[in-house]
N, C-alpha and C positions, 0 to 999 in steps of 0.2 A: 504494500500500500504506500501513497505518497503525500507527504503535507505541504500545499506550499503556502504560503504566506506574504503578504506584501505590509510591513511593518510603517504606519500613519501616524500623525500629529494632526488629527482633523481640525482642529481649534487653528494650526499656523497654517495649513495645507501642508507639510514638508514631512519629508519620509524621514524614519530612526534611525541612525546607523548605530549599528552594535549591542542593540538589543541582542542578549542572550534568550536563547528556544531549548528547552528542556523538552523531553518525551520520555515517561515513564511507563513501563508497562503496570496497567492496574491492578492485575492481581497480586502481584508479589514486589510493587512497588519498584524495581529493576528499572535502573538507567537505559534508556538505550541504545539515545544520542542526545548531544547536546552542540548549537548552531548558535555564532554572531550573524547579526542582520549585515548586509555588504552595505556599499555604499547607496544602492538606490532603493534598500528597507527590505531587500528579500530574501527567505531563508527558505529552502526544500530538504523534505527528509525522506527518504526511504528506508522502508522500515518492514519487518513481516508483519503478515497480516493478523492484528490483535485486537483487541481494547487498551488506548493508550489516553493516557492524561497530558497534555501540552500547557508548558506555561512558557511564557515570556517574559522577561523582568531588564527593566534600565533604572538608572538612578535615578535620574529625574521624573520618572513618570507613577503612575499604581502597576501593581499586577495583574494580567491578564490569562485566566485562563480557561482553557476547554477542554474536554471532552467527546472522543472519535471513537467510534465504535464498525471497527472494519469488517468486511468480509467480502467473501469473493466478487460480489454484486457491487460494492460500494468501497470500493477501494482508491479511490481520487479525493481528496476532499482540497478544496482551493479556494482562497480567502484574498481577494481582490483588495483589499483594505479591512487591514488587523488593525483597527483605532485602539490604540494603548488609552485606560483612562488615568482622569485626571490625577497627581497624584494625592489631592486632599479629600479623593473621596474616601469616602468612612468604609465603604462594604464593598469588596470587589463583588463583579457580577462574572459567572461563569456559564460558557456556552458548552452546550453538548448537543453532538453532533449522530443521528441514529436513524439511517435510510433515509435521510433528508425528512426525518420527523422532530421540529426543534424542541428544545427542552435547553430549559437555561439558568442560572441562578442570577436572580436581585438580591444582590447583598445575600441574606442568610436564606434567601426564599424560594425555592425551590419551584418551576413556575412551571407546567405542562400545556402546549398549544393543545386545543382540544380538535380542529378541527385537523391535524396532521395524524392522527391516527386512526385509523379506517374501523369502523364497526358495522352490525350487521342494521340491516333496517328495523328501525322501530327499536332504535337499542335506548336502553335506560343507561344513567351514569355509573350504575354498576358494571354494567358491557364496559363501556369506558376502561374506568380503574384497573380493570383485569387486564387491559392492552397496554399501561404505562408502566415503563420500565422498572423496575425496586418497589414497585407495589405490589401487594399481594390483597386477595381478601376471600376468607372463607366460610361454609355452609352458614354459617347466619348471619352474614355482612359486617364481620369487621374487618377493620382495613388496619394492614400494617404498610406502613411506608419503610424501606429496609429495615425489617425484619421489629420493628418499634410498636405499637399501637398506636393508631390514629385515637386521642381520646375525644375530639369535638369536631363534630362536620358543621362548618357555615354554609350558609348559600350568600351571597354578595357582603360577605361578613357583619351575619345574624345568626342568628340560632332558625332552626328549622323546625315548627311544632317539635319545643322542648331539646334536650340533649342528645337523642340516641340518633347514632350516626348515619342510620338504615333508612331513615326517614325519606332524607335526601334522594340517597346514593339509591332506591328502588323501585323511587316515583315521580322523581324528575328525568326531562329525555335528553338522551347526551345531545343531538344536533343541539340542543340550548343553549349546552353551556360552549361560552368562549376562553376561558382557561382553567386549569386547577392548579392549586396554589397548596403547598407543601412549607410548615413552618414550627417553629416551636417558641411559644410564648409563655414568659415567668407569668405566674400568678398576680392580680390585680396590686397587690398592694408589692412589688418587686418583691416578694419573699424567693424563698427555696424550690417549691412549686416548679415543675413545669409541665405542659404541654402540647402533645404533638394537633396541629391544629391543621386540616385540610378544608378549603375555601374553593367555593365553585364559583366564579364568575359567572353570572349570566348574560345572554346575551337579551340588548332591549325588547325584544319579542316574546323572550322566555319568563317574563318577570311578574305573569300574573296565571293562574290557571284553576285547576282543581284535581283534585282525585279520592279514589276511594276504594269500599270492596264490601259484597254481601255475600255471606258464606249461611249456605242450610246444610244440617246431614241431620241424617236420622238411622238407624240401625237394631241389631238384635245381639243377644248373646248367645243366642242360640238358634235351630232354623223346626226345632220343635218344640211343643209344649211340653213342661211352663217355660214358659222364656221370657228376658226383659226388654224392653224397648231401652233407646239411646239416642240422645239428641243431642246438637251442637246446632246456636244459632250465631252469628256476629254482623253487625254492621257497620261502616266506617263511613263516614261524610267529611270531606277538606274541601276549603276554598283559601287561597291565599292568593294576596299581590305586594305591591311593592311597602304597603303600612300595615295592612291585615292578614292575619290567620285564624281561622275558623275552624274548627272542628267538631264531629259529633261524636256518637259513639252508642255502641249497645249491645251487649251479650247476654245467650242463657246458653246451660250446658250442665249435664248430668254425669259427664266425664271426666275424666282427670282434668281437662280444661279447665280450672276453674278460675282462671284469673285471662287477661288479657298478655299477651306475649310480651317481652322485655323492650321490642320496639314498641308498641302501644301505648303499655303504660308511661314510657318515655313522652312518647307524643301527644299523648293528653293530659301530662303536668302531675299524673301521678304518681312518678317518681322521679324526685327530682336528680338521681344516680348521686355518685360523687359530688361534693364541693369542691371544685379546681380552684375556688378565692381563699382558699389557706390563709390566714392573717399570718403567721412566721412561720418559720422553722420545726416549729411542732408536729410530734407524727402526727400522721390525719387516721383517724379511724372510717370504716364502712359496711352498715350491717344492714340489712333488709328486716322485716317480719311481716309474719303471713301467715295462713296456716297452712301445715302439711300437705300440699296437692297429691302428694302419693297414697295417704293413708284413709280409707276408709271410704265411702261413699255418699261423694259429695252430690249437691245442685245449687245451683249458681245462678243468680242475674246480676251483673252489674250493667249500670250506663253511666252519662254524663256529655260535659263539652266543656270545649278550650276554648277562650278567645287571646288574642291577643293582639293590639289595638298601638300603631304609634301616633304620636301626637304632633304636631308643631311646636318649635323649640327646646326639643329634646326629652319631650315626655312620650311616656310608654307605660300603657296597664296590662298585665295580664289576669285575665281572671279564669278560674275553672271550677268547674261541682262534679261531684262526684258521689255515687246514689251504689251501694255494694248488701245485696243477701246474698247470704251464705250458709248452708246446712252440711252437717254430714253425719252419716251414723255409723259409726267404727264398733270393731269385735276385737279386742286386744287378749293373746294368751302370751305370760311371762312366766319364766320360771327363777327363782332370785335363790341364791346359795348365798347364805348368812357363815361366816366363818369367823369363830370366836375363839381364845385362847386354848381354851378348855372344851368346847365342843362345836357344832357344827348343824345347823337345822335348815330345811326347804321349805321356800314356800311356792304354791301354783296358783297364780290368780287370772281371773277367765274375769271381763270388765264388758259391759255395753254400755255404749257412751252415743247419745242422741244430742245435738248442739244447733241451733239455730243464733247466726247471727245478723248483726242488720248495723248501716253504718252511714251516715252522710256527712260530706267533707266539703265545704269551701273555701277555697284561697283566693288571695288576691295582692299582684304586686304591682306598685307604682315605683318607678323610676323616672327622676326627675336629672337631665344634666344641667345644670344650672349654667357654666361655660366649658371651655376648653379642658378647665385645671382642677373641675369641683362635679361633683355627681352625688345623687343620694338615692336608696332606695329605703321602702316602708311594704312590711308583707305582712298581714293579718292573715291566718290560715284557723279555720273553723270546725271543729269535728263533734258531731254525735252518736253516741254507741250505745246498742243495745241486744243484751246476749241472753238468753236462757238455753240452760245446759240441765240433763238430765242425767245419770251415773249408778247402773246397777251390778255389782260384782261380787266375787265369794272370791274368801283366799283361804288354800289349804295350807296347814303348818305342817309337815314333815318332820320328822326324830333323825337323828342321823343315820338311824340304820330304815329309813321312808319307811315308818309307822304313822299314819294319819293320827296325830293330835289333839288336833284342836280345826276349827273351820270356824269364818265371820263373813255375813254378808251385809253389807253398806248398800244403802239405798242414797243418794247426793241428790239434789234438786234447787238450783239458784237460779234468780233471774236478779240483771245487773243493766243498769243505766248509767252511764257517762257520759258529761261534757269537758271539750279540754277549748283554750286558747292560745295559741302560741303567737306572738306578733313579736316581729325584728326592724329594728330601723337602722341602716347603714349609712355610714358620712365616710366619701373620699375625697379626698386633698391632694393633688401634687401641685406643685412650685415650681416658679421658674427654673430655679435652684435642680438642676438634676440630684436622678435619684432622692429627693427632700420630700416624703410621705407622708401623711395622718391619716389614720382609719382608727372611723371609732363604730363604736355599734352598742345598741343596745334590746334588752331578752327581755321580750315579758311572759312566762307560762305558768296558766294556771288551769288548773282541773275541779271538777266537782264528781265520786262518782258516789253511789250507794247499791248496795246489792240486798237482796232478802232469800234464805237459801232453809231446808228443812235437811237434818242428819234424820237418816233411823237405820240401827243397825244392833245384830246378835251376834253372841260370840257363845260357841259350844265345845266343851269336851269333848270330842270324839270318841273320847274311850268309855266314859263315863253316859253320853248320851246325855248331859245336863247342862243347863247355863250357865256361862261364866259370869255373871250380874256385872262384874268392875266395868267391864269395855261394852256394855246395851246402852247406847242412846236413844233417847228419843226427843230433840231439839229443835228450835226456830233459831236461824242466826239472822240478826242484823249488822252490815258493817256501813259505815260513814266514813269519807276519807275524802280531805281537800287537801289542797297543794298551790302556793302561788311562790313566784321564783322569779327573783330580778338578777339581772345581770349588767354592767357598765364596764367596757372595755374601750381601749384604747389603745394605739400602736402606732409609734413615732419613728421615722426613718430619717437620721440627720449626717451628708456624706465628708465625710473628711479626706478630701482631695481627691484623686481620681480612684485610688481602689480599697479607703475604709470609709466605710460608715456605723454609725452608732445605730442602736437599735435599744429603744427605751418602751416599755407596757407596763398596764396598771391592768387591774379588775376589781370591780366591786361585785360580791356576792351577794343575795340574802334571800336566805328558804325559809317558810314557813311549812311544815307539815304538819295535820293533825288528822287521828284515826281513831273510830271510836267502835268498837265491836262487842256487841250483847248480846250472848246466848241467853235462852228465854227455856224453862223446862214446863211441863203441862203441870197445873190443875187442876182437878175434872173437865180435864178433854179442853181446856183454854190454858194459851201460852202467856203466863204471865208471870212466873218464879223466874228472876235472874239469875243467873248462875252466874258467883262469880267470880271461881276458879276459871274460867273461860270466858270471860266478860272484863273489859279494860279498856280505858281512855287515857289515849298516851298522844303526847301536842312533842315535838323538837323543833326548835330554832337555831337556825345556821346561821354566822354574818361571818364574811372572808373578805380581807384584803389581801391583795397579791402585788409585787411589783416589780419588773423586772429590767436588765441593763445587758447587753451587747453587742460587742465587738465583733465585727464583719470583715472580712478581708476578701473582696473579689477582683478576679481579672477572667481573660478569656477562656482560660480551663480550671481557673481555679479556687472556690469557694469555701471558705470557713468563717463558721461562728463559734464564737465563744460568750458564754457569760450565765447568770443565774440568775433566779426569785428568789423572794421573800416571800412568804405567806404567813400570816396569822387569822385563825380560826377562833370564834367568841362560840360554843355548843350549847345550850341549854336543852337536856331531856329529862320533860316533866312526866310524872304520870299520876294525871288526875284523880284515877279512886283513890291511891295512898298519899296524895298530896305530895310526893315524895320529888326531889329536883339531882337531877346530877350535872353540874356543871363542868365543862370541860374547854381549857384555853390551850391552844398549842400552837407552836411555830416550827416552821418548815425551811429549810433553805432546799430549795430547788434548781441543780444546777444543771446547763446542756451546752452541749457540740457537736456540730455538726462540718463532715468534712467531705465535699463532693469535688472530683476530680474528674476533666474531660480529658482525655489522654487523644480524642479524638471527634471527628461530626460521632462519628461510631461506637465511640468505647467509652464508657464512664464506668465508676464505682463513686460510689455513698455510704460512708458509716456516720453511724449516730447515737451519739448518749442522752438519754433520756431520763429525766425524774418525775414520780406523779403522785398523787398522793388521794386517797380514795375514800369516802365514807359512807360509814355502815347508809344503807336503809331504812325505813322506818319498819316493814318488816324482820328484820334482823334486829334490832332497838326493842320493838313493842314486848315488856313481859308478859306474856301472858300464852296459855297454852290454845295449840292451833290442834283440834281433834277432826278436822275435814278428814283425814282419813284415820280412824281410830288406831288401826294397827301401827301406825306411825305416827306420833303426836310433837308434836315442833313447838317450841317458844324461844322469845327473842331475847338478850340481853342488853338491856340499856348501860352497860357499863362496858358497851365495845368500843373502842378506839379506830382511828384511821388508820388505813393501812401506810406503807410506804414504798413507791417503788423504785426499784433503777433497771432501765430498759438499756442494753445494745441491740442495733440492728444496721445489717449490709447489704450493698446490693452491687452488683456486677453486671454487668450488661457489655454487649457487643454483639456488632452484625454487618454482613457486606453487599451492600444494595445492589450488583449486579450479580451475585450469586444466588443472593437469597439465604446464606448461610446466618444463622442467627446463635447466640447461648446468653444463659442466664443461670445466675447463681445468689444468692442470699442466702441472711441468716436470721433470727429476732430469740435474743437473750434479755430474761426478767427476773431479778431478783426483790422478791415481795416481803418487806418486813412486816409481824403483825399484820400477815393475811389472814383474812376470816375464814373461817373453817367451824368445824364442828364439834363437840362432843355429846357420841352417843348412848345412851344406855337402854341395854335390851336386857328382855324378863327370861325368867326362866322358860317360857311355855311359847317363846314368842312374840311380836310385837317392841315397839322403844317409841323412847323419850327423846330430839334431839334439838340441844341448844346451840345457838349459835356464839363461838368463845373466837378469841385471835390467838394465833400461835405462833411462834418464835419467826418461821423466814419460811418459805415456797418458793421453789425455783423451776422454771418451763423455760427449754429449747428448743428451737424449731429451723428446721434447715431445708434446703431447696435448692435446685438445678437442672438445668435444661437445655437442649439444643434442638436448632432445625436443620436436617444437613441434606443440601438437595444430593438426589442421587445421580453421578456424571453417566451421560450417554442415552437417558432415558429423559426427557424434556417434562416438567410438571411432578413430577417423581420423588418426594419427600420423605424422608427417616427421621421421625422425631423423638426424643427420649426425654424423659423426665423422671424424677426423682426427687424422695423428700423424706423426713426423719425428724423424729422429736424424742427429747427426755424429758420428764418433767419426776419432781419433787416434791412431794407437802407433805404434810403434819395432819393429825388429828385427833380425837380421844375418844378411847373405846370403853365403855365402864371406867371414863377420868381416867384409862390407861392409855400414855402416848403410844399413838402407831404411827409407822412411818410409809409413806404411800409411793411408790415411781413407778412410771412408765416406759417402757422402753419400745419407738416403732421407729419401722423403716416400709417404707414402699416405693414402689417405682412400677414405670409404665414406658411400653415401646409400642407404637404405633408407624406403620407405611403409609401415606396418604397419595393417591392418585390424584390430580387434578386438573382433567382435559375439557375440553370445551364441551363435551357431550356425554362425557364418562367421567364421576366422580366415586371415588372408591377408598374405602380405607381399611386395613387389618391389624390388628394389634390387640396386648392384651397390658396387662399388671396385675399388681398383687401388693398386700398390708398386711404385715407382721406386725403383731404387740406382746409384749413380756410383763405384764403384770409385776408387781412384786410388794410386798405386807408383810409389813415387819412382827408381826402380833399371829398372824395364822400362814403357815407355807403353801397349804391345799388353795390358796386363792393367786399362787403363783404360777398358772397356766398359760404356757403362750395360746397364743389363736390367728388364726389366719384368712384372709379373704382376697380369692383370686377374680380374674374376670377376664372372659376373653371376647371378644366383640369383631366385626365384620359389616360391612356396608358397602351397598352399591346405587348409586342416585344416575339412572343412565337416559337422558333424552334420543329418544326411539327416531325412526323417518317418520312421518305421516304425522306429525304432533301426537306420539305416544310419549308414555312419560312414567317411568318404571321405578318404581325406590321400594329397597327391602336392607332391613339392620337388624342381627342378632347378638344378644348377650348373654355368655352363660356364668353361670356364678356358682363358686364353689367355697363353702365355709367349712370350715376346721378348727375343731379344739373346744366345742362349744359343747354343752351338759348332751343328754340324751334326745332327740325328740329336732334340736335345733341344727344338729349338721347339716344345712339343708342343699342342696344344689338345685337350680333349675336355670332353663334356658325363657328367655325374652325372646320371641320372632314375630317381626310387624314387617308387613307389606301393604304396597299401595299401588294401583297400576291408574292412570288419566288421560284423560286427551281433551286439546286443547282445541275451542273453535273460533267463527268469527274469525276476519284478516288479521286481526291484531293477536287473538291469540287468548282472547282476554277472560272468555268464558271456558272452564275447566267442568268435563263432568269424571267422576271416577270414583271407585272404590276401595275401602281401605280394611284391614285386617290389623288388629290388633290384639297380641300375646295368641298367636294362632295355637301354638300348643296347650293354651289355658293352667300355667306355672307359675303368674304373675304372686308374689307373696313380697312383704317385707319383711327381714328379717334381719336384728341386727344386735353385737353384743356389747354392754357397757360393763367398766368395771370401776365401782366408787369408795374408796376407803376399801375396807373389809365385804363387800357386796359385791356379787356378778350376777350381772343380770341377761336372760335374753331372753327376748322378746317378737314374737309376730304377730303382727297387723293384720287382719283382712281389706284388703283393697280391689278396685276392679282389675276382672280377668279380661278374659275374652270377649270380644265383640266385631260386630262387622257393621259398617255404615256405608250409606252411598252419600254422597257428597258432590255437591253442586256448587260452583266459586266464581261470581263473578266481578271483576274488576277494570275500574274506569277512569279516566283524565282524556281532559280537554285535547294533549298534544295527539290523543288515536295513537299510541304508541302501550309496545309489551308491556304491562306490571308486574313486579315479581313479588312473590313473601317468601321469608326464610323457610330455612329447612327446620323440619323437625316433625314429630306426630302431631304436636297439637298448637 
């Protein structure tokens, strides 16, 4: 191949002489050749035929460079005029050069022409993405840009109905867009924070439209009597333009479906994913809650809509509601081995649990940019709940040599209403002054819930054939519990010359909780004797200050912080029946660092020292005994203390965006002073007491690594492995006798992934090892193991057929009698698609074709191992109808998966 080059001063008109021309080859970095410009600015290189990286460099001017990707087709590349830039720009910009399809860098920005790379008609920007170079993105549209995660897709740099990146990239059409834009952005207030942020230009034609999808199925479990029916409904409605988004929304389903898919609830504001606006250096946490879609047999409707509205002069509301029932009726069998110093007893408990929920949520957020250098937002979010749960069960006690005992059966019965308020107001500042920050914000959340709940339950001798009178309830509970909680923070960013700045926070705290809980026993057949061993009015009040100082050191690969809090804590836990107060003051130094290094665009590591400090709840605080389930009676202790932590965590990263080669590696170490923990005391016959106490220190490891290695000679052809392992440590007390608790696991997982344009495939399996270990009884020191091995084929037919089937088999070991269970998962689906566009699907789908589907899984806690199976849905067959539409008459896609 050949480069030539004609080396420019567009600004004088006058050609360089003696610019130096480097050519390296990309993969291994390898010089190849290096060239002065002659006197009339020209330099030609021959070279074999590669991927080679070209820079040019003179004193007086910037750097210039590109990006040639040869092959036998395209082996000429010539450059009429190489305009060297200026040399006070700030970001050089790089050209890359690929079948005369341009791609280039703006300073750090990473910019793909869209109209240079060819897709099929009616392609969405997903088609797209799959055709540009170091992108990758798979079965459920996420995109990695060399080998990274895309964490936010913009469309003209906005959010697209909410965060999730699918949105975009599966229903807008590629002819639209005019570039896409590759970049990584720190967090709002410059913290630690970052980014990978993908931005779709549109073009002015593409900038208003609509889309959507109505999906029905219906089906059987079986194709004779008796059999059940099964239904799956959904709806979607969008409209959006250049200041509005719209959307509607509406589901019901008797299936595992029971919620709307990760892209949805994204798009209608129901989840708002991660926070990417980090206020510093602090680890960020990320948890979901929901109920179990695996477990039991569910029915479901939720609906709702999004608006979201921009303003003149930089204002922006978005508002959304959201409307969620929820039932399911579960058959839970556990079997728990109790292991105590001295002896050893079973129990079998067999549970039907009936729960109907119901839930309405509004939010609503205004964003005001006041100018250039100031912005605030104000989000009021509105929730009502309301549960009744029903709960009928017998538990068998066991002897150690399995003599039946003793047996109790609980009958539970609660219904519970809650209101909560959550509203944040956010203030940001920057200054002229770079890098010069303020964010402050502040937390209002308050709850109101109350519940009313009936116990009745017998407890028998087995041997004897008589009642054991201590553990017979027959009660009304009432519980009362409010909560209101402010917050006032602050975060100052002030730079000292080009690469420190200071970093100064404050926080004001202050919780109010109080909970008030009255069991009620009968009178002739009226509940109105208090009970009040089981009966307690307990109020805590929190007030924290916190305030904290440091020192930042960055430049272009290399970031550290250093510095610490102060905290002091004023506690007051009263408890109302006894009049009784325990006040408690404490102070905290909290100290952190954090040290991120880019070794490369490509390669970083991150460690981090972290300190935290945690307080009990007002459940764990309340003395008073919790007999919801008699055979296990729980009370709190108001005389627990905060915990204390110190957290390390790592992370390693690297990847090579024309390879696709990618690995990952971390770690997260915690050491927990005066962790909460337990001490339990069990009866002779069965059953315990367990209070909540803090214990000397707990310590949890946790490790991980990973690669993506394409496989050479086979194109699309991926080997991915991963791996991960944890130890952990704690404390607890067994009859007030210390025991000591750890865990020992390792797992790993290999998977082959196909991924062609019309055949997508993958095989692999893994497997999790645990070692238990109890320092008080050795029989509870049993490893156990759970393997899995899986297969998938997702293969677009001729004729618009459309073929997907994934099997999993799962093999557990080491588990009591009854639960070594193995079974295989086998779901299939075969469709076809009509209409020009493609857009209406009709097809059939099979679900756990072998009828094996069960949950089964084992936990081991202190001196306790448990394991446990669910009843959840088997088999079934549906037919299924899917229609889907936008304005552009262009394909629409939805992710992969069953439901």
């Amino acid at each position: 191949m050949t480069i030539k080059a004609n080396v420019v001063d567009t600004n004088s008109q006058t050609v360089i002489r003696n610019a130096v021309g480097i050519v390296k080859r990309v993969r291994d970095s390898v010089l190849l050749d290096f060239k002065r410009s002659d006197k009339y600015g020209n330099m030609q290189f021959t070279l074999p035929i590669d991927t080679v990286e070209f820079t040019v460099v003179h004193p007086d001017y910037g750097v210039f460079r590109a990006f040639f990707f040869g092959s036998t087709e395209n082996n000429s590349f010539v450059m009429d005029t190489l305009a060297m830039p200026d040399k006070s720009t700030a970001l050089d910009e790089v050209l890359i050069y690929a079948n005369r399809n341009p791609i280039y860098y703006r300073g750090d920005t990473l910019v793909y022409v869209a109209d240079s790379f060819k897709v099929k008609e009616n392609a969405v920007v997903e088609d797209l993405i799959r055709k540009l170079p170091g992108m990758t993105i798979d079965e459920n549209g996420k995109i990695k840009n060399q080998g990274k995660e895309i964490g936010q897709v913009l469309v003209d740099g906005d959010e697209f109905f909410g965060n999730d990146p699918t949105i975009a990239t599966k229903n807008l059409a590629a002819k639209g867009v005019e570039t896409v834009e590759v970049y990584e952005k720190d967090a709002e207030d410059g913290s630690d924070e970052k980014v990978q942020v993908l931005d779709l230009k549109l073009k002015d034609e593409a900038k208003k439209g609509y889309f959507g999808k109505v999906n029905l199925a219906g089906g059987l479990d079986k194709f004779t009597a008796p059999n059940r029916g099964f239904y799956e409904g959904e709806m979607l409605l969008n409209s959006y333009n250049k200041n509005q988004k719209l959307a509607v929304y509406a589901l019901g389903s008797n299936t595992p479906k029971t919620n709307l898919n990760g892209r949805d609830m994204f798009k209608f504001g129901l989840s708002e994913g991660r926070d990417w606006m980090a206020e510093n250096d602090d680890l960020q946490s990320y948890s979901q809650s929901g109920q179990n879609e695996n477990e039991g047999i569910p029915n479901t409707f939720k609906g709702g809509f999004y608006l979201d509205q921009k303003f003149k002069k930089g204002a922006k509301v978005r508002l959304n509601y959201s409307f969620a029932q929820y039932g399911v009726k579960s058959q839970t069998n556990s079997r728990s081995q109790y292991l105590l110093t001295d002896t050893s007893y079973t129990t079998d408990l067999n549970s039907y649990t009936k729960e109907q929920y119901l839930q309405h949520q509004i939010g609503i957020k205004y964003s005001q940019r006041i100018d250039s250098l100031t912005r605030f937002e104000l989000e009021p979010k509105f929730q009502l709940n309301n549960t009744d749960q029903n709960t009928l069960s017998r538990t068998d006690f066991l002897s150690e040599d399995s003599v039946l005992t003793r047996f109790t059966t609980i009958e539970n019965g609660s219904k519970a209403a809650g209101s909560s308020l959550n509203t944040t107001f956010r203030f940001f500042k920057d200054f002229k002054k770079k890098n010069r920050k303020l964010i402050a914000r502040y937390n209002f959340v308050g709850s109101d819930n109350k519940s009313d709940g009936d116990l009745l339950s017998s407890d028998t001798n087995a041997i004897t054939n008589t009642s054991n009178g201590g553990l017979r309830f027959d009660q009304r509970k009432e519980i009362r519990s409010n909560s209101m909680a402010h917050t006032a923070y602050a975060d100052y960013f002030e730079p000292l010359g080009k690469r420190f700045k200071l970093e100064f926070d404050y926080e004001f705290y202050q919780n109010n909780n109080g909970q008030r809980k009255t069991t009620l026993n009968p009178i002739n057949g009226e509940y109105v004797d208090v009970d009040t061993l089981f009966s307690n009015n307990f109020k805590t009040d929190r007030q924290q200050h916190r305030a904290g100082a440091f020192l930042i050191f960055e430049n272009a690969k290399l970031r550290v912080s250093v510095g610490s809090r102060f905290r002091t804590i004023a506690i007051d836990n009263r408890n109302m029946f006894t009049d009784s107060l325990i006040k408690q003051d404490l102070n905290n130094v909290l100290p952190r660092i954090v040290f991120r290094y880019k070794f490369s665009q490509t390669t970083r590591l991150m460690i981090q020292y972290n300190t935290n400090s945690s307080l009990p709840s007002i459940d764990q605080l309340q003395p008073v005994l919790n007999n919801t389930n008699p055979n296990f009676i729980q009370i709190g202790n108001s005389a627990l203390k905060p915990n204390y932590t110190h957290s390390i965590n790592g992370n390693f990263n690297t990847w090579k965006g024309l390879s696709g080669f990618y690995m990952y590696s971390g770690f997260s170490y915690s050491h927990i002073k005066d962790n909460f923990s337990t001490n339990t005391m069990f009866g002779p016959n069965g059953g315990s007491i367990s209070q909540a106490i803090n214990v000397k220190s707990s310590d949890f490891l946790y490790y991980w690594a990973g690669a993506g290695i394409p496989m050479k000679g086979v194109k699309d052809l991926n080997l991915q492995v991963n791996a991960n392992g944890n130890f952990t440590s704690s404390k607890n007390q067994i009859n007030s006798v210390d025991n000591d608790t750890r865990n020992t696991g390792v797992g790993t997982d290999l998977s082959l992934n196909y991924n062609g344009d019309s055949l997508r495939t993958e095989l692999g399996g893994g497997f999790d090892y645990n070692v238990p270990y109890n320092s008080l009884s050795t029989m509870s020191n049993q490893p156990y193991t759970t393997y899995n091995f899986r297969a998938e084929v997702d293969w677009t037919l001729p004729y618009r057929w459309f073929f997907k089937t994934d099997a999993t088999y799962n093999i557990n070991t080491g588990r009591t009698s009854g639960y070594n269970v193995n079974y295989l998962i086998w779901n299939m689906s075969i469709q076809r698609s009509f209409l020009k566009t493609g857009n209406l699907l009709f097809g059939i789908e099979a679900y756990d074709i072998l009828n094996q589907n069960i949950s089964n899984y084992r936990t081991v806690n202190n001196n306790v191992i448990v394991d446990q199976k669910t009843n959840i849905i088997r088999r079934y067959f549906m037919a299924k109808l899917t229609l889907r539409f936008n304005n552009f008459k262009t394909t629409e896609k939805d992710g992969d998966g069953w439901y």
